[in-house]
N, C-alpha and C positions, 0 to 999 in steps of 0.2 A: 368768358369764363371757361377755364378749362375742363376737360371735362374724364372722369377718372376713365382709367384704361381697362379694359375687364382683363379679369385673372387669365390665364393660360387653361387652357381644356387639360384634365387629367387623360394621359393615355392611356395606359396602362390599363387594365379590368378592374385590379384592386385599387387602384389611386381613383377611379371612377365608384367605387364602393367606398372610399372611405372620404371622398365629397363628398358624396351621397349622406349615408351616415350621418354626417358633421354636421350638413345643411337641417335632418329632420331635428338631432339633438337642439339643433338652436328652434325649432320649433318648438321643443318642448316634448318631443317623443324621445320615446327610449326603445331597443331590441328587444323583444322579448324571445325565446323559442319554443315551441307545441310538441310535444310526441302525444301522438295518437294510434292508437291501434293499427296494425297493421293489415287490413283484413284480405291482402291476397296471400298471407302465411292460413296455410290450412290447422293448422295450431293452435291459432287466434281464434279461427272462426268456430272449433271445435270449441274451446271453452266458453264465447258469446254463446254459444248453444246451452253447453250443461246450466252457465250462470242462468239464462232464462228458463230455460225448463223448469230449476230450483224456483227463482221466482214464480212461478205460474204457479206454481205448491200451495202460496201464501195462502190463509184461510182467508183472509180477509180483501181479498183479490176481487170481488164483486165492490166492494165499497169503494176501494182503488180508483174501480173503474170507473164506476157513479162521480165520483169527486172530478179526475180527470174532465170526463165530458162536461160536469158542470162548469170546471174550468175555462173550456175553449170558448172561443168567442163564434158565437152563432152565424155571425158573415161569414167566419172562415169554414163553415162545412160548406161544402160542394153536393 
């Protein structure tokens, strides 16, 4: 029985990316892309500040907390 020849290796970086690619699509995945804060911009890191500070204001920031903790799962405190 003869037996099939495999395909040629992509050289290229993009022809290695878009194997790639090809191969997950046929899994059933697809690309997605993230942006996430940038937090070595000091810009960033200034407004993560004021937004929490503003947070911390909340009146209701004890019940917050109460909730939370009752949330976590008691294995995972340390």
């Amino acid at each position: 029985m003869p037996t099939k020849p495999k395909p040629e290796r992509p050289r290229t970086a993009s022809e290695r990316m878009r194997a790639r690619r090809k191969r997950l699509r046929r899994q059933g995945l697809r690309p997605v892309q993230h942006w996430v804060p940038d937090l070595r911009d000091p810009k960033v890191r200034t407004e993560i500040r004021r937004e929490a500070a503003e947070l911390a204001k909340h009146p209701d920031n004890a019940a917050i907390d109460d909730w939370i903790e009752a949330a976590i799962d008691p294995r995972d405190r340390s």
